[in-house]
C-alpha positions in Angstrom: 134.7 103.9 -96.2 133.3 107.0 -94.6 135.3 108.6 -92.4 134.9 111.9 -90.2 137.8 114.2 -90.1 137.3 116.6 -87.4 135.4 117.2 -84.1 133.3 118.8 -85.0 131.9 115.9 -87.8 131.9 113.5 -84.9 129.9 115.9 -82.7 127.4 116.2 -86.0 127.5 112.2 -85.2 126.7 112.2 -81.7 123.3 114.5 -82.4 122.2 111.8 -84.8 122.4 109.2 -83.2 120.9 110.9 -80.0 118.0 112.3 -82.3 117.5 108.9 -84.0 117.4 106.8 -80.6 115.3 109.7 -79.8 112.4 109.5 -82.4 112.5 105.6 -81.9 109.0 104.8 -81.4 109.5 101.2 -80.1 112.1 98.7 -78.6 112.4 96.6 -81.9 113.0 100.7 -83.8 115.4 101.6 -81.5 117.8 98.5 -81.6 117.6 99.0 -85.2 119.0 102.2 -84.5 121.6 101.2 -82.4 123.0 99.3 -85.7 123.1 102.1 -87.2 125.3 103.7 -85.4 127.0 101.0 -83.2 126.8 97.4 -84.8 129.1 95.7 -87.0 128.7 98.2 -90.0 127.5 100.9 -87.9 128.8 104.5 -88.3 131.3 104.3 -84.9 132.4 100.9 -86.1 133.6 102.0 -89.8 135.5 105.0 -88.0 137.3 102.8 -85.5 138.3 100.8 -88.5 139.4 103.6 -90.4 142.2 104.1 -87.5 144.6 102.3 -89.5 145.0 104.6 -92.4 146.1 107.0 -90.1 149.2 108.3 -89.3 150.8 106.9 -86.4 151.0 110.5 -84.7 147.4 111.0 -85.4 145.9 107.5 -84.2 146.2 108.3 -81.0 144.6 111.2 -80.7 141.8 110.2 -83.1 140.7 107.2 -81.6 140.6 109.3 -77.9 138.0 111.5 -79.3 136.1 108.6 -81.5 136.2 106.9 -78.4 134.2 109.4 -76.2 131.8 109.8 -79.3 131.4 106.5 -78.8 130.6 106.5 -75.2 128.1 109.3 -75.8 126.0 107.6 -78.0 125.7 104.5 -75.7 124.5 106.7 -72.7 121.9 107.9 -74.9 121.3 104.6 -75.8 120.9 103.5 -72.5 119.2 107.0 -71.9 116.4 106.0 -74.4 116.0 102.5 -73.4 114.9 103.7 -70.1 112.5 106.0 -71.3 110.7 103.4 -73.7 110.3 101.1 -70.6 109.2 103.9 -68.5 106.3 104.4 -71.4 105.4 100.8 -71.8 105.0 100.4 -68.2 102.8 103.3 -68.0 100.8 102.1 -70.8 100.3 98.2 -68.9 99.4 100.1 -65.7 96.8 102.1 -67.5 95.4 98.6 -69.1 95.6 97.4 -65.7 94.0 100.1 -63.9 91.9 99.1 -60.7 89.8 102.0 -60.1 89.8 101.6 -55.6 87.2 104.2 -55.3 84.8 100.5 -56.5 82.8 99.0 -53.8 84.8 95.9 -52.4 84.2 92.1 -53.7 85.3 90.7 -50.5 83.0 87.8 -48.8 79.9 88.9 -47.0 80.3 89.4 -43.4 77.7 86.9 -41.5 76.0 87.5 -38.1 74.6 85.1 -35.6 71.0 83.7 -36.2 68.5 85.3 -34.1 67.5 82.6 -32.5 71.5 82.2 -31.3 71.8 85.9 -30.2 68.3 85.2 -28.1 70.2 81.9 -26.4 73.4 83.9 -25.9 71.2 86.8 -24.5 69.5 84.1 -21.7 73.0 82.5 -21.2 74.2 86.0 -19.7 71.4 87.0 -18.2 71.6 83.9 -16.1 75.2 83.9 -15.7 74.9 87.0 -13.9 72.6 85.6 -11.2 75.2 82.7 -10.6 73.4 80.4 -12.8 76.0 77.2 -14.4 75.3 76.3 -17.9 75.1 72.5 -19.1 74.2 71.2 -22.4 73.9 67.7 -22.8 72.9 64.4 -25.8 70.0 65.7 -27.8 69.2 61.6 -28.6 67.8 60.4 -24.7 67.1 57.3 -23.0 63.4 56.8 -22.0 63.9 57.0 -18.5 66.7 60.5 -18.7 63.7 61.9 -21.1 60.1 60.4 -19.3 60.9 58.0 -15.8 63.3 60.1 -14.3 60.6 63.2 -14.2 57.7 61.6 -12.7 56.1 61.1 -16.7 54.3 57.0 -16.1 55.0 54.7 -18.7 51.1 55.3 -19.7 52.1 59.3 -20.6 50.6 60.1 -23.3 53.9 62.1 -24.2 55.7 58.8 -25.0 53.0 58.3 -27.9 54.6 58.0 -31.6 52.5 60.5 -31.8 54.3 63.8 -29.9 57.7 62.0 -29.7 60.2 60.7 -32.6 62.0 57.7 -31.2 65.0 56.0 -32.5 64.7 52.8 -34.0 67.0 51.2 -31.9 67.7 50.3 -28.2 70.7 51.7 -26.5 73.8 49.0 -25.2 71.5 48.6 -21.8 68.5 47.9 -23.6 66.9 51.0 -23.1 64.6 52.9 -25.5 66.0 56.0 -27.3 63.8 59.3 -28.5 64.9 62.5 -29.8 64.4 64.6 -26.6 61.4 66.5 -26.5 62.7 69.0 -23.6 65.7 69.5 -22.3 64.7 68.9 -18.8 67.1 65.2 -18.7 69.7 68.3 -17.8 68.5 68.6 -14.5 68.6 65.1 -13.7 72.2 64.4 -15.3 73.3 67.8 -13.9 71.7 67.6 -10.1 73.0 63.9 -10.4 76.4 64.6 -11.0 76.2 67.5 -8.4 75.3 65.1 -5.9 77.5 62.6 -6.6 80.4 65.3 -6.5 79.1 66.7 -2.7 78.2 63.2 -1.6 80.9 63.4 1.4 79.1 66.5 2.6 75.7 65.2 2.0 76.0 62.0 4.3 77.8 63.8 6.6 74.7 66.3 7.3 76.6 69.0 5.9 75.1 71.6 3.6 75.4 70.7 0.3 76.1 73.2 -2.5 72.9 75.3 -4.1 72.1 74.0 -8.0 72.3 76.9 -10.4 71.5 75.8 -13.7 70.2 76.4 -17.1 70.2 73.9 -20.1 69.5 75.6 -23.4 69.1 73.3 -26.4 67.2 71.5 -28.9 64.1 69.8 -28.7 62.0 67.8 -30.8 58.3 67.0 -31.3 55.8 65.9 -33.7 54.4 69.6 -33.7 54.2 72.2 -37.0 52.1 75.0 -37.2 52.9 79.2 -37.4 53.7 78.7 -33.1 55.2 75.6 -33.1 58.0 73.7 -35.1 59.5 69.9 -35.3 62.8 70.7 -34.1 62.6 74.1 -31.5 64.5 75.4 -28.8 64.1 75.0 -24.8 65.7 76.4 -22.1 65.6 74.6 -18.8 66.3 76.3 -15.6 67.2 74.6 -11.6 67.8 75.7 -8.3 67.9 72.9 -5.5 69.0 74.2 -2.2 68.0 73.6 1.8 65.4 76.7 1.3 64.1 78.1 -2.1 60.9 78.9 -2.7 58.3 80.1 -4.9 59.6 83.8 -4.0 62.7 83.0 -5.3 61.4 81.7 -8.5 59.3 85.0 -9.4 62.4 86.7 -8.0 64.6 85.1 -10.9 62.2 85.1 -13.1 60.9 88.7 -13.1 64.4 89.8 -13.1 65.2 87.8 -15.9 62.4 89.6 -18.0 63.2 92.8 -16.9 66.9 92.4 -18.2 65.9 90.5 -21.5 63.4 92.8 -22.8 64.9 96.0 -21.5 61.8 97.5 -19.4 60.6 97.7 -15.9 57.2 98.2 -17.9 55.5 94.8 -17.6 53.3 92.6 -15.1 53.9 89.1 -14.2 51.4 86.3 -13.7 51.2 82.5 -12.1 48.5 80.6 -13.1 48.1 77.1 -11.5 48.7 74.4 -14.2 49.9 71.0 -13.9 53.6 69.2 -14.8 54.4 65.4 -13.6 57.6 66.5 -12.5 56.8 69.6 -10.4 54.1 70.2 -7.9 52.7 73.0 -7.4 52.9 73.7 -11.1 52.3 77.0 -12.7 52.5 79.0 -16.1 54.1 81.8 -16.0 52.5 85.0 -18.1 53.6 88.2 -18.8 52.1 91.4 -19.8 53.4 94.6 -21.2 51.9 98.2 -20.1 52.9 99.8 -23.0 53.8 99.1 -26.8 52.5 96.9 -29.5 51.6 94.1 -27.3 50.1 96.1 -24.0 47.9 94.8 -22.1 47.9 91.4 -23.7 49.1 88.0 -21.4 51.6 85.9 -23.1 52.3 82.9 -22.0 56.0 82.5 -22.0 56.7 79.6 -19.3 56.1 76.9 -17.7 57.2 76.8 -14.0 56.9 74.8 -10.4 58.3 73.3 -7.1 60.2 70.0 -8.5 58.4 67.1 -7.5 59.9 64.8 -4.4 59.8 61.5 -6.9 61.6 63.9 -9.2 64.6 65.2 -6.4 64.8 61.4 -5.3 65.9 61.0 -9.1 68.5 63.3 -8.2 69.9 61.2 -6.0 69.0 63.4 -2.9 66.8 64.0 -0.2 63.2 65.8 -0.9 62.7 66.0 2.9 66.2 68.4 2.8 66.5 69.1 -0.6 63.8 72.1 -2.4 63.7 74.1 -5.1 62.2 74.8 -8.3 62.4 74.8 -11.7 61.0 76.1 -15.3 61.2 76.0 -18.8 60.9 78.4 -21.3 60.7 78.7 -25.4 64.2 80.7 -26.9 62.1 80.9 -30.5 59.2 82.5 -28.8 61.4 84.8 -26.6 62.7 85.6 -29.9 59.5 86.4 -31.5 58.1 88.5 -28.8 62.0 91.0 -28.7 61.5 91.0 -33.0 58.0 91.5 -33.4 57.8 88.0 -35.4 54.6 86.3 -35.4 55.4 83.0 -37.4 58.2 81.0 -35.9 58.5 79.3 -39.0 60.5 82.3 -40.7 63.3 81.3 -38.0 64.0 78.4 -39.8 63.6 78.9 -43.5 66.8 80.2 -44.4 65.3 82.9 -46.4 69.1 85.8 -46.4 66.2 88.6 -46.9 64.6 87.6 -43.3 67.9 87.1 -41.3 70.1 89.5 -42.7 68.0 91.9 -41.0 69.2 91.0 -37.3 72.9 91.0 -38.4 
C-alpha cells in the first residue's frame, strides 16, 4: 500500500495531479486521470484507506490534511474540465464560422410592374382633381360593353373578329365578351350615381357632378409591337349641369403636365368620330424638347358623351353634359420609359423589369 507520511509528500501529490489534469489533451485523457488520482484505486483513495493503520491520535489529524489534498485536486479537476470545454467550444465555433462581412442570401426584394406604377401614377393624379375611382367585371354583357354606348348591333366592333366573347349566355340571356374598353364603368358608375341622387333629380334639384376614372383591363383580338391581346384602358367622366370642352382640355392638359413632369409640351384636338360621344376628338400631344420633340403622339381619344349615351345613364341629356375620354396606361408607359415595343411589358423577361424597381 503506498502511503504518504508528511505534508509535504501530499503537497508533492497535489502538483501531480494538477500537472497531469493539466497536460490532459482530451475529455476521455483527463477522466483517465482523475482515476489516477481519485477512483477506486486512485492515489487519495489508497491514503484514506491507509487511515486505519494509524494511530488513533494520529488519524485525526491525518485524514484533516488528506482531506484538503483531496479537495484540491478536485477543484483542479473541475478547474481543467472547464478549460477543455472552453477549447472544444472554440474549436466548433471556428468550424462553424459565418464570415457576416458575405453579401446576404435573403429573398429578392420585388417592385411594382411598370405598367402598375403608370396606373397608380394616373390614379393620383386624378384623385387630386376630385376624380372617384371604380373598377368593375372585366367579363361584360353585350349591352354594358356595345348597346348602352350608342355601338348598333351591326358594329363592326361586335365581330369575332376584334372581340373574344364567351361561349355562353349570362342567367338573363344576354351575350357575354371579354370587354374590350373599360368604358361599361361609366354607365354602371353614372347609373348608380343616379339612382343614388334620384330624390334630388326629380325634384329639380342639382344633382351631384360625376368624377370618375375606371382603369383596367381590356381585351381585343390585336398583336403587334403597339398593340397587345390583353392591354390596359383608363376611362375618364364628368357629367354635370355645365362642363364643356374647356373643361376637358383643362383636365386633360393638367393631367399631362403632372404625369410627365414638364410644362414643355403642346396639346392638340383633332376631330374624329366615337358612337358614344359627339363631338368626338383625338387628343395629341407634342413635346418641345427631348427625344420625341416636335413629334404628335396620339395618346387619346376624347368627346362630349352622346345624349343616347346619358339617357343610358338614366338621366336627362337636355340637363345633364359632360364629357369623357379614354386613354392607353401601356402606351403612357412607353412614352415616360422610352419603350418602343409594348410587348416587352408583358414578357416577363427579370432583366427588362428589374430595371423600373
Amino acid at each position: 500500500m503506498f502511503l504518504i507520511q508528511t505534508m509535504n509528500d501530499l503537497e508533492l501529490l497535489v502538483e501531480a495531479a494538477v500537472a497531469d489534469f493539466g497536460a490532459a489533451p482530451s475529455p476521455a485523457e483527463l477522466e483517465n486521470a482523475k482515476a489516477r488520482f481519485l477512483g477506486k484505486s486512485g492515489r487519495v483513495t489508497e491514503l484514506l484507506k491507509g487511515l486505519g493503520a494509524l494511530p488513533p491520535e494520529q488519524k485525526k489529524t491525518r485524514g484533516a490534511e488528506i482531506n484538503q489534498a483531496k479537495a484540491r485536486i478536485e477543484a483542479a479537476l473541475q478547474a481543467a474540465r472547464e478549460k477543455l470545454a472552453e477549447v472544444e467550444l472554440a474549436a466548433q465555433l471556428q468550424a462553424e464560422a459565418l464570415d457576416v462581412t458575405l453579401p446576404g442570401r435573403g429573398r429578392g426584394v420585388g417592385g411594382l410592374h411598370p405598367v402598375s406604377r403608370t396606373i397608380e401614377r394616373i390614379e393620383a393624379i386624378f384623385a387630386s382633381m376630385g376624380f372617384d375611382v371604380a373598377e368593375g367585371p372585366e367579363i361584360e354583357t353585350d349591352w354594358m360593353n356595345f348597346t348602352a354606348l350608342n355601338s348598333p348591333e351591326n358594329h363592326p366592333a361586335r365581330s369575332m373578329q376584334d372581340t373574344f366573347y364567351v361561349d355562353i349566355d349570362d342567367a338573363q340571356g344576354r351575350a357575354l365578351n371579354l370587354r374590350t374598353h373599360t368604358s361599361p364603368m361609366q354607365v354602371r358608375y353614372a347609373r348608380a350615381h343616379a339612382a343614388r341622387h334620384a330624390h334630388e333629380i326629380e325634384a329639380g334639384l342639382a344633382m351631384p357632378e360625376i368624377r370618375v376614372i375606371a382603369p383596367g383591363r381590356t381585351y381585343r383580338v390585336d398583336s403587334d409591337a403597339t398593340h397587345s391581346p390583353m392591354f390596359h384602358q383608363c376611362e375618364g367622366l364628368w357629367i354635370g349641369e355645365n362642363v364643356s370642352f374647356k373643361d376637358l382640355k383643362f383636365v386633360f392638359s393638367e393631367f399631362v403636365r403632372q404625369f410627365f413632369e414638364t410644362d414643355d409640351f403642346d396639346v392638340r384636338f383633332r376631330p374624329s368620330f366615337f358612337p358614344f360621344t359627339e363631338p368626338s376628338a383625338e387628343i395629341d400631344i407634342a413635346f418641345r424638347s427631348g427625344p420625341l420633340a416636335g413629334k404628335w403622339l396620339e395618346v387619346a381619344g376624347s368627346g362630349q358623351v352622346h345624349p343616347n349615351v346619358v339617357r343610358n345613364y338614366g338621366l336627362d341629356p337636355e340637363r345633364h353634359i359632360g364629357f369623357a375620354f379614354g386613354m392607353g396606361p401601356d402606351r403612357l408607359a412607353m412614352l415616360r420609359y422610352g419603350v418602343s415595343d409594348l410587348r416587352l411589358f408583358f414578357e416577363n423577361d427579370l432583366r427588362f423589369l428589374t430595371q423600373f424597381k
